[in-house]
N, C-alpha and C positions, 0 to 999 in steps of 0.2 A: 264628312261633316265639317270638318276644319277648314277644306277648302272651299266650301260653299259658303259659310262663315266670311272668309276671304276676298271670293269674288263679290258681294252682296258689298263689303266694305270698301273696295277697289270703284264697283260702281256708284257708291254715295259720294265718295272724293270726287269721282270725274263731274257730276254731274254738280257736285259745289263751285270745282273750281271754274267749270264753263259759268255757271251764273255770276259767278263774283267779276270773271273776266268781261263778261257781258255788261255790269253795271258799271264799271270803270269804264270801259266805251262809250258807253251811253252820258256819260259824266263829262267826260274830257275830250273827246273825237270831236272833232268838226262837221263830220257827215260828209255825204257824197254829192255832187251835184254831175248830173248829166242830160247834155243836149244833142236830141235829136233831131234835125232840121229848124224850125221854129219852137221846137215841142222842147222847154225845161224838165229835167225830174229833178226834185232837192228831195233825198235820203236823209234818212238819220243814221246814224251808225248800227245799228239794231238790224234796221230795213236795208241795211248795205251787206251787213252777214248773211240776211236771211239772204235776199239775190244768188250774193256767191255761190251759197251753196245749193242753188238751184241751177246756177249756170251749171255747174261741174256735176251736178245729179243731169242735166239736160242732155249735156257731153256725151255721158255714161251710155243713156238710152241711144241715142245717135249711133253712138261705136259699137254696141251691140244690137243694131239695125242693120247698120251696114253689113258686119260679118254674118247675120242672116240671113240678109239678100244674098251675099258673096256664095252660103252654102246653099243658096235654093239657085241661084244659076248653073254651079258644078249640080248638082244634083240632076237637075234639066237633062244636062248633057252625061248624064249615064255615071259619072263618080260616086263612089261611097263616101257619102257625107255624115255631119251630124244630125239632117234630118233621118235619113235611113236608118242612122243606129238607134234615133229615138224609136223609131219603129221595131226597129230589131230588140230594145227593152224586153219588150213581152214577150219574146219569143225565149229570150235568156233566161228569164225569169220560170217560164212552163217548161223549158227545157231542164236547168236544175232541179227544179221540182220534182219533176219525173225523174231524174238521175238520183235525188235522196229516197223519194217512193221504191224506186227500184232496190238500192243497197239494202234498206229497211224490210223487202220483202225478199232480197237472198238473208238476211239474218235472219228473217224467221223461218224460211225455209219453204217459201212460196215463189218455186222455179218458175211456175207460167208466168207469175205477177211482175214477176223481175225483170225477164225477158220483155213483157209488155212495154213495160216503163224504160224499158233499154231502149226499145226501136223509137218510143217516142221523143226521148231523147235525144237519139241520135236525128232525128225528122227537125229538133227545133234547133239543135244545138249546131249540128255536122261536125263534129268536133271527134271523131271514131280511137283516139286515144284516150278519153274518156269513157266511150260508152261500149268500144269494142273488151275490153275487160269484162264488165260488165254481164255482156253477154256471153261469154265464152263459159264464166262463172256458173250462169242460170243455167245456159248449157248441160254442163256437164250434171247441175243439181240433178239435172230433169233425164237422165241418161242419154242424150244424144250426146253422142262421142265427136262424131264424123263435125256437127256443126261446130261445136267447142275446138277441134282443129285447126278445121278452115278459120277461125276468128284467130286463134294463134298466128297462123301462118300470116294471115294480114301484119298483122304487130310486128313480125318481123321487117318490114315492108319500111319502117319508121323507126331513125334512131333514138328518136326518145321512148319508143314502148318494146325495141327488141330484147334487150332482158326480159320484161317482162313475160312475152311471146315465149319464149327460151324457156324459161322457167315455169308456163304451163305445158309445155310439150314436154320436157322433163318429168313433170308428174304426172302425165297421162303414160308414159313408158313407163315409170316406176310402177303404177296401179295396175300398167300390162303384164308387170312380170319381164320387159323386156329390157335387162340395165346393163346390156352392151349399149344399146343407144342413148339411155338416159343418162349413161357414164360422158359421154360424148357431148350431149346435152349440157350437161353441169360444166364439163371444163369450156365449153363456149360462155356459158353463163358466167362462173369464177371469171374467165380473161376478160369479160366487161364489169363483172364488179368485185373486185378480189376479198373486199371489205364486208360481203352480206355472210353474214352468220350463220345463216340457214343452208345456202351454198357448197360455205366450206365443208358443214359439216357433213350433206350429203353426199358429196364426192371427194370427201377422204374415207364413208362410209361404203361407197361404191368400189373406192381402189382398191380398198382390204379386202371386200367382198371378191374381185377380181386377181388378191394376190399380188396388185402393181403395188411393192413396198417402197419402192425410188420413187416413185409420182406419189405417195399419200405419205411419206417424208417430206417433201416438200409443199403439199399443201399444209399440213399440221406447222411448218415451217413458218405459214402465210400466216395462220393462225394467233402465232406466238407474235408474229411480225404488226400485224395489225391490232392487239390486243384483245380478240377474243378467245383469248387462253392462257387458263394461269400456268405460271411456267413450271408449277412442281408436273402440274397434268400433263404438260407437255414433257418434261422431261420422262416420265415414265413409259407415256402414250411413242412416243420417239426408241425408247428401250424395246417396246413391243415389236414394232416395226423392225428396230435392227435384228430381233433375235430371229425375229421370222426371215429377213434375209440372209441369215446366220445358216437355216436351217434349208432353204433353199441350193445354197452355194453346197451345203455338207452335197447335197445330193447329186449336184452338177461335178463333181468330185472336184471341187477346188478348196481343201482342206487348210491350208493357211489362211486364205482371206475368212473362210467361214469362220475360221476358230477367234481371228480379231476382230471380225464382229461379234459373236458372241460375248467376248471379254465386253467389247464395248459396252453392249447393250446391260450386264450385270451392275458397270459402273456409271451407267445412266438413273440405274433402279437395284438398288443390291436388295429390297422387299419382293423384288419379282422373280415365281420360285423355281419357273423352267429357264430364266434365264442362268440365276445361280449356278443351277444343275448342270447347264451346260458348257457355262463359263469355267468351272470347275472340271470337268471332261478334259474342255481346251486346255487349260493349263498343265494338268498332268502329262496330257502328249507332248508338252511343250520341254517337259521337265520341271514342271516348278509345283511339285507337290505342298511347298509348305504354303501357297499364295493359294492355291485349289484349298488345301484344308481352312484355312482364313476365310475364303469367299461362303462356302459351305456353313463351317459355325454360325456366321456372321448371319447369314439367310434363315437358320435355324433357331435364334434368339431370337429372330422378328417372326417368325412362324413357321414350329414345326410342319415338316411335310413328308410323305412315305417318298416322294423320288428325289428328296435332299439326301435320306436316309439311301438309298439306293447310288446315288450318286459317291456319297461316302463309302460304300463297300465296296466301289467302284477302285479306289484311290487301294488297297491290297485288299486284290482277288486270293490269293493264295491263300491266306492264314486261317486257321483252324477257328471252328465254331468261339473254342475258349478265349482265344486270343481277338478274336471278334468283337466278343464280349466288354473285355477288358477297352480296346479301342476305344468305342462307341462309348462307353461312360463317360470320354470328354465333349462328345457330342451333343448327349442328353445332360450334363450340366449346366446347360444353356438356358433349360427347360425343361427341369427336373421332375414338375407338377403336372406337366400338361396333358392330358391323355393319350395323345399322340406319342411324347417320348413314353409314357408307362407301356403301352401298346407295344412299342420296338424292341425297348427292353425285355420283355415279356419274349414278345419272338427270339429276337437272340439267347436268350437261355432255354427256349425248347428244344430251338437249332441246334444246344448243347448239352440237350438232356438234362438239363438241373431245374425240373418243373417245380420243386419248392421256390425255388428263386422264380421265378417264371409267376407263379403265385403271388409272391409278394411284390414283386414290380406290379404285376395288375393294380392291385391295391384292390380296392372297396370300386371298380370300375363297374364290376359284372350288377353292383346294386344303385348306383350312383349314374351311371351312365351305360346302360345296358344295348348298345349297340350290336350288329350282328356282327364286326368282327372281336369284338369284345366276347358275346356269346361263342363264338365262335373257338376263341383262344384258351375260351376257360374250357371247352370241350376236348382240346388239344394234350390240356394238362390234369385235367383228370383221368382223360386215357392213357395218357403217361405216369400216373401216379398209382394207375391200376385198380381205378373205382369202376363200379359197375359199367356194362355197358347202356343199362335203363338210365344212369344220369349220365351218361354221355350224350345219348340219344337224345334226352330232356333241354338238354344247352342247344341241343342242331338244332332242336322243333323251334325251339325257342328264339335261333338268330332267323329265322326262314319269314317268320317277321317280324322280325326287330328293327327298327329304324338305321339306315344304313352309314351313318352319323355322316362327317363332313364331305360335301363334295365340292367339283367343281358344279357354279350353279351362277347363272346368269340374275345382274342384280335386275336388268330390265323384266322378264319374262320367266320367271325362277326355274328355266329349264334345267334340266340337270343333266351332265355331259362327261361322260368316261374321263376322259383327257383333256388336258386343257387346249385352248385355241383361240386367236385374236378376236375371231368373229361369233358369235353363236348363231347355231345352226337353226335355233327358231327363229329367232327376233331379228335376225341379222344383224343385231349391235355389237359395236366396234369398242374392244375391252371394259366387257360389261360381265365377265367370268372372274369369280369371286370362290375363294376356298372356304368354306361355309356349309349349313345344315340346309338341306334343303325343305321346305316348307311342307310337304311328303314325301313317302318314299316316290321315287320312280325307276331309280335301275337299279340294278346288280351293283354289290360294291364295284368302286371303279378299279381298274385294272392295276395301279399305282399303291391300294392300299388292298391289295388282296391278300389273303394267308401269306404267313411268311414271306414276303415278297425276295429278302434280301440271302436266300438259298438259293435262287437261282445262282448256279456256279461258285455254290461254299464247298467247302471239304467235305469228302465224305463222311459219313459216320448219322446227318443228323437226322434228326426226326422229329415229325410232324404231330404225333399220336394216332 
């Protein structure tokens, strides 16, 4: 508003000061006089402006006469002129059209319509970086594969559309099922564009899938490098990586380098709870029990877990259920409330017979949070306490469906998965396993939080009920 305001005022000044200028000519100028042959012209200064600026309007038309002729001669003779692109207007013109009509009818999901408007496009336009997209799109909407290919395969052909080319033959492998290739795929595509987001993430998804933990270290590397990753994510997502090469190397039997990676990976992420575990493993073999007990608590304030808890019983095999007991108390002081320590606790005094204790570490669990291995334990200790076997029986019936309380459980797909693992086995997302309730049951308690876990290899004597 303000500037129209503006311009509206800009043009009233010019148009005063040309008049004012004009009367002051007309005032005091002497005028023009010119002879041609015998022929006088006497001007007034007014009639000498108006001229001028007819001479140089005359010019104008002249000079753009000329450059016309100029382009209708090259024209004649076979160049691409500005007559021809005047011609070629319309063709741009029906050609875009068609390229919007097309986009507009793959968004609505009208493959023949799109295809249509491809080909026409490509007829006004020939412009096949444009319009070969396009079609490969409709293509595929419309399930011809083999066509959607061969359009890729062109794109390759041009370095301004081989990503793109790259990047749909990628996800025609992906949608195959076949991602040794589209693994392949992607790292052609990442080495032309290191920076696309979509890229990285599919082929650091790929590498996990495939176990390459040195090649999806260094693309999450990319990741952090180029700023599409925050760096706590990455520092974790990096932890995961290392523990899994941790666990790899155990197997290759090269046990020093696995064990400092495993340390590593802990002190990349001390929240993440199989690294913990194992970092704490490494350390004891290392001799350094008191940095293993450290790593363990430490992992246990942030989130009780049965294979922290295991890994702890881990540090003295030998000692008696009692002495167990007593240990572990500085364990569970960590997280004295949480059900998980009441749960352990609970185990370890059945492990040593003292099911009133056993009892009371439950706490108010069996009403409050009636899990099955909850159900389960209070079965353990009424058998041990030497109550019927009808309410012993009553607790089984009763864990067999009882919700199986925390598992591992994918945050994408809420699968639920015995053990933990980088990738989930439905969704194939790449640390997306999460220690949590899973949203129903689906399997058996996991293998980590089963009865008493932490008898395997305690002292004789204990018992189960």
């Amino acid at each position: 508003m303000l500037w129209s305001i503006l311009k509206i005022l800009i043009f009233v000044a010019i148009v005063a000061g040309l008049t004012y200028g004009a009367g002051i000519l007309m005032e005091n100028a002497p005028g023009l006089r010119i002879a041609v042959a015998d022929i006088e012209f006497a001007l007034g200064p007014l009639q000498a402006v108006i001229l001028a600026l007819a001479l140089v309007a005359a010019v104008w038309l002249l000079l753009k006469l000329a450059g016309f002729l100029v382009a209708l001669l090259r024209f004649l003779n076979g160049d691409e002129t500005a007559i021809s692109r005047y011609f070629n207007r319309s063709r741009e013109r029906r050609g875009f059209q068609a390229l919007a009509d097309g986009m507009l009818a793959l968004a609505s999901g009208e493959s023949r319509l799109a295809m249509s408007n491809a080909a026409k496009a490509e007829r006004y336009l020939r412009r096949p970086e444009l319009t070969n997209l396009l079609s490969a799109q409709a293509a595929e909407m419309s399930g011809d594969r083999t066509r959607a290919t061969e359009i890729y395969k062109k794109l390759l052909q041009d370095d301004r559309t081989r990503f793109v080319g790259i990047r749909g033959l990628m996800k025609q492998k992906l949608s195959e099922g076949d991602t040794d290739t589209a693994m392949k795929l992607a790292e052609k595509a990442f080495a032309l564009k290191p920076r696309h987001e979509e890229t990285q993430d599919t082929l650091l998804q790929l590498q996990a899938r495939a176990e390459d933990w040195k090649g999806a270290r260094q693309t999450l590397n990319a990741k952090l490098r180029h700023g599409s990753l925050p760096r706590d994510v990455h520092k974790r997502r990096d932890a995961i990586l290392a523990l899994c090469e941790a666990r790899d190397l155990m197997v290759d039997g090269e046990g020093p380098r696995a064990r400092d990676m495993a340390i590593e990976a802990n002190r990349l992420s001390p929240d993440l709870i199989p690294a913990a575990a194992l970092a704490a493993r490494a350390l004891d073999q290392q001799d350094k029990p008191k940095q293993a007990l450290k790593v363990l608590k430490r992992a246990w304030e942030i989130q009780p877990h049965p294979d922290l808890a295991a890994a702890f019983a881990e540090l003295q095999p030998d000692e008696t259920p009692a002495e167990r007991v007593t240990r572990f108390e500085t364990l569970a002081a960590g997280k004295p409330d949480e059900p998980e320590t009441r749960m352990l606790m609970a185990e370890l005094h059945i492990a040593a017979e003292d099911f009133p204790a056993a009892r009371k570490a439950l706490g108010d669990l069996v009403a409050t949070d009636p899990t099955a291995r909850v159900l389960t334990l209070m079965a353990a200790i009424e058998r041990g306490m030497g109550a019927d076997d009808s309410v012993v029986r009553g607790y089984l019936a009763r864990a067999l469906s009882a919700p199986p309380g925390s598992q591992w459980v994918c945050d994408s797909c809420s699968a639920a998965h015995e053990t933990w693992a980088p990738v989930c086995t439905r969704c194939h997302g790449f640390d997306t396993l999460a220690w949590k309730r899973a949203p129903a049951p689906q399997i058996a308690l996991p293998g980590a939080a089963d009865m008493l876990p932490l008898l395997v290899g305690a002292a004789d004597g204990g018992s189960a009920g």
